[in-house]
Structures are given as structure tokens and as C-alpha cells.
C-alpha positions in Angstrom: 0.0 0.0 0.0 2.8 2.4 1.0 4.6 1.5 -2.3 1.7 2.6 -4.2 1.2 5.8 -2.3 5.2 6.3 -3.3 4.4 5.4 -6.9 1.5 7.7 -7.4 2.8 10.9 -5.8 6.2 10.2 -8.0 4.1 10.4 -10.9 1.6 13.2 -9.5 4.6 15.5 -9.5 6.1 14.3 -12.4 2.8 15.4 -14.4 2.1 11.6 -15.7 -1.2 12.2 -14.9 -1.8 15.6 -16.6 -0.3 14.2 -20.0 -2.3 11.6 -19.8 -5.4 13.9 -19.4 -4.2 15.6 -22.7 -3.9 12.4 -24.7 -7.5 11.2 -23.9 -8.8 14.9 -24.7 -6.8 15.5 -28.0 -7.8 11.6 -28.7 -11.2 12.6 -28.5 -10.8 15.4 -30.2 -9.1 13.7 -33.3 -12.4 10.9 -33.6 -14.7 14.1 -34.0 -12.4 15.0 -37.3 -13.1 11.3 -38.3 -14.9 10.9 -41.5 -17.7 7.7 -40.5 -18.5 5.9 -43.8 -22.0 5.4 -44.3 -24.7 2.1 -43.9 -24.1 1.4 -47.7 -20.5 1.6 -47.6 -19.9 -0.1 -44.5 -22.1 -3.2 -45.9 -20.3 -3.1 -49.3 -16.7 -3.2 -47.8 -18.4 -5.7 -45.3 -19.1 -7.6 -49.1 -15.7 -7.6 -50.3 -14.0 -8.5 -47.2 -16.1 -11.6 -46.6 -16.2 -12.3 -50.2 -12.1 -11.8 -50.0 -11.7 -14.4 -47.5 -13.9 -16.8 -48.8 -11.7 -16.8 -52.3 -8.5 -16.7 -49.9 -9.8 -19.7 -47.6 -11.1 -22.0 -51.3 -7.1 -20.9 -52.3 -5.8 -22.3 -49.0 -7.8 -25.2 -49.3 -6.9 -26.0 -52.9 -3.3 -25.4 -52.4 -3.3 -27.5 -49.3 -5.0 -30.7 -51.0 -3.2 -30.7 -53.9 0.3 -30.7 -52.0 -1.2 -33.3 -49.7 -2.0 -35.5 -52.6 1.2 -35.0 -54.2 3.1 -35.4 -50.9 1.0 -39.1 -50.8 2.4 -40.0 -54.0 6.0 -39.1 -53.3 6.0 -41.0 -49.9 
């Protein structure tokens, strides 16, 4: 407990605290500049990611069974 105590007064006076203040309020700050996409264009990139990993994970698959076949007939 007395450790603590040390700990936070160290950083009290060292202005930990008070920069940390500033990094959530400038952070905040910063989302309100964010540009939010819209319902449409979050569902389309929703689209093209799922349909991205669906074409990567068939790929993977493919790849994987045909060097598993090949592997069969080597050993």
C-alpha cells in the first residue's frame, strides 16, 4: 500500500497524470475530425471483405489438398 502511495505521488509530481489527461482529450478530439462511412458503404466493404476471405480460404484449401496428394504420392 505504501509502495503505491510512493508510486502515485512520484508520478503526480512528475505530471504523468496531466499528460495523460491531454492524450485522452486531444484523442477525443481527433475521432470528432473522423470521417464515418456510411450504412451502404460499410455493408459493401463488409461484401468484399467476406467475399475476399472466402476466395483466400477456397485458395488455401486448394493449395493444401493438392500438395497433400502430391506429398501421398511421393512417400
Amino acid at each position: 500500500m505504501v509502495t503505491a502511495l510512493v508510486v502515485f505521488a512520484l508520478l503526480w509530481r512528475q505530471g504523468a497524470f496531466l499528460r495523460l489527461s491531454g492524450y485522452f482529450h486531444e484523442t477525443k478530439d481527433e475521432l470528432w475530425k473522423c470521417t464515418w462511412p456510411t450504412w451502404d458503404e460499410l455493408m459493401g466493404s463488409t461484401v468484399v471483405v467476406m467475399v475476399s476471405v472466402g476466395f483466400l480460404g477456397g485458395y488455401t484449401m486448394g493449395v493444401d489438398y493438392v500438395v497433400t496428394v502430391v506429398m501421398h504420392y511421393i512417400v
